[in-house]
N, C-alpha and C positions, 0 to 999 in steps of 0.2 A: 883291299877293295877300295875303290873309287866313293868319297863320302863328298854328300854333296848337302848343302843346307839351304833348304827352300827359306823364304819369309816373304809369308802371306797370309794376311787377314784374311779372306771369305773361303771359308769353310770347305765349300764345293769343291771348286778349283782346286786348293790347295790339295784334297785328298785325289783330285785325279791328276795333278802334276806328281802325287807322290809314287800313284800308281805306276805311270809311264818311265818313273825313273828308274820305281824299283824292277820292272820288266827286263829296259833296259842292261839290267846288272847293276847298278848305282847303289850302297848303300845309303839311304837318305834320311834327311832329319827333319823337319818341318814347324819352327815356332810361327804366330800371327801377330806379333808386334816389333815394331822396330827394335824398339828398347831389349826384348829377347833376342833379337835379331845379332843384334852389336853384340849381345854379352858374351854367346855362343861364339860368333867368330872371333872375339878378341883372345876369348880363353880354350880355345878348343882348332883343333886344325882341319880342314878341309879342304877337297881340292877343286872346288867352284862353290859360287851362292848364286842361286837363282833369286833373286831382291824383285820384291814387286814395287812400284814407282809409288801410290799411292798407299799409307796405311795412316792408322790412324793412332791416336793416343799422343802427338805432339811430334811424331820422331816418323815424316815419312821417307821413301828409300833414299831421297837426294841426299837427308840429312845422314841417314847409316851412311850412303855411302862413301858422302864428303869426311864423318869420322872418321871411317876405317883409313880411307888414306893418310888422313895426316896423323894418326897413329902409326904410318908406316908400314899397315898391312898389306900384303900385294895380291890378295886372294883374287883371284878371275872370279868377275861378276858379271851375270846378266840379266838386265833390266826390262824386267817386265812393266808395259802400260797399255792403258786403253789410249793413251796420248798421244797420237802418230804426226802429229804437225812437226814439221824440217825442226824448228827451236828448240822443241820437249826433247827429241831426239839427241841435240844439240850438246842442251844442258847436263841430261844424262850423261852423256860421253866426256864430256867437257866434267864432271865431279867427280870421275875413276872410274865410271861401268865399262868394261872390256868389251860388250855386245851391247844389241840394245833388240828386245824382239815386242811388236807391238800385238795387243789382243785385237781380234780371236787369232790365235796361233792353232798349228799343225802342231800334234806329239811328236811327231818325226822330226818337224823341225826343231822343236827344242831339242832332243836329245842331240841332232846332228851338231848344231849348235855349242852345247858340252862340249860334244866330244871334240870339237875342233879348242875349243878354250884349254883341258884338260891337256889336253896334248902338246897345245904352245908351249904350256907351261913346265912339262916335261922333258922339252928338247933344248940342249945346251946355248948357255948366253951367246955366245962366239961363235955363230953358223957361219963358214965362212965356203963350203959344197954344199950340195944337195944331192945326192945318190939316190938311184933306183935301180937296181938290177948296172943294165949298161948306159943308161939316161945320167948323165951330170951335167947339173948348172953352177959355175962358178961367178960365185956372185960379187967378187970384187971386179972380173972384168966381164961380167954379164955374156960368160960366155957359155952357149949349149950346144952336148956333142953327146949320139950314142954310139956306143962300139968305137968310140975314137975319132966318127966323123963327124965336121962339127954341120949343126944344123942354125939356119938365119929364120929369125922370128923377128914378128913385126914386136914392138914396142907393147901392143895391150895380150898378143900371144905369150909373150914373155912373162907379164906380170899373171895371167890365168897358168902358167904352168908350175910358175914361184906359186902359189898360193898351194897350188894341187901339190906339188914337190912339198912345203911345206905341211900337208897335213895327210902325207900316205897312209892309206890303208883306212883312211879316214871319209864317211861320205860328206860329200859338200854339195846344197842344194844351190838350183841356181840364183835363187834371192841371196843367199851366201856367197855367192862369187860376183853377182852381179855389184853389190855393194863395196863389197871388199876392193874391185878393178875398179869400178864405173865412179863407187860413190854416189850411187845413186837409190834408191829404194828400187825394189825391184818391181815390171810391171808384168804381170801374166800373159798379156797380151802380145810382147815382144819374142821374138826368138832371137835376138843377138845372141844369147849365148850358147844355143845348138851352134848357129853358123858359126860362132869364132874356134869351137869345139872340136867340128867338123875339120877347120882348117889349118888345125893345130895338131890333129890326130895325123891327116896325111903328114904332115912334116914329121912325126913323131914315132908313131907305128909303120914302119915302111914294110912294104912288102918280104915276106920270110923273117919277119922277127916278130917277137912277142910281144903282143898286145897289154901296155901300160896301162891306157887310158881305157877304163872301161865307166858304161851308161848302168844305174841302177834301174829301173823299171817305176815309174813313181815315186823315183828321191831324188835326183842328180847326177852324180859323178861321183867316182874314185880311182886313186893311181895307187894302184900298185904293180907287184912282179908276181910272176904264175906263182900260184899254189898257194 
């Protein structure tokens, strides 16, 4: 089972990130100080930390985090804050956090979140295709072709189907894609990513074949093959 080690001080939270996880399927662990924080991870394995940015007792997530790296740990982390300014976000990324998700968050989005970190980490150092069913992208000459024939994608299509090829069977929301492509925080207000979606599925799903790309209903996206 998928263990997963929260660290977070306030109480509340903590007990309803723990619930979502374990719903999820996640088995989870949950200390409220850094300094537990680090001990856990350094002696015990797991296969993500959800680290909150802020804790308290001397040792906050920047400081876990920046430890663990230069102890060598490579555990996928994601950085919880109430801190959303471009820098905080910055800094965070820039000391080894893998994600960065800022409060108040969605439980869905957290767990989609995991489950995309989870699954990087699972899939071999040396990707050098990506397969679905009859969709391959080869990614040393960036080339995409289903059933053989090959298909021309603009530049940011490419990189939205890398990501989705990257995390099949996996849902990915569009604040997830949007940042991941755009590098930008995502704005609710925007639909670029139905449209780019949209124009990526006619190149993709062609008529009389099997529909890859499918829309979750209040999550996102996911690629996968029937069944």
């Amino acid at each position: 089972m998928t263990r997963i080690l929260v660290i977070e001080d306030d109480a509340k939270p903590a007990l309803e990130i723990e619930a979502a996880l374990s719903d999820h399927g996640y088995a989870v662990e949950t200390v409220d100080t850094g300094r537990a924080g680090l001990l856990k991870a350094a002696t015990e394995s797991f296969d993500a930390i959800v680290l909150d940015r802020m804790l308290p007792g001397g040792m906050d997530g920047i400081a876990v985090l920046s430890t663990l790296r230069a102890m060598g740990n490579d555990m996928p982390v994601l950085v919880l804050s109430a801190l959303s300014a471009v820098d905080d976000r910055v800094r965070g990324l820039k000391a080894g956090g893998d994600d960065y998700l800022t409060k108040p968050f969605a439980f869905l989005e957290l767990t989609a979140r995991l489950d995309v970190l989870v699954h990087r980490r699972e899939m071999p150092e040396r990707v050098i295709k990506l397969r679905v069913e009859d969709l391959e992208m080869d990614l040393l000459t960036r080339k995409v072709s289903r059933a053989g024939q090959g298909i021309d994608l603009l530049p940011r299509e490419y990189k939205l189907l890398e990501y989705l090829l990257r995390n099949t069977g996996q849902i990915v929301t569009r604040a997830m894609m949007f940042e991941e492509v755009w590098h930008y925080r995502y704005d609710e207000q925007t639909n670029v990513i139905d449209v780019h979606l949209s124009k990526l599925r006619r190149k993709i799903d062609l008529p009389g074949m099997s529909q890859l790309i499918h829309t979750v209903r209040g999550s996102g996206y996911v690629l996968h093959a029937p069944g």
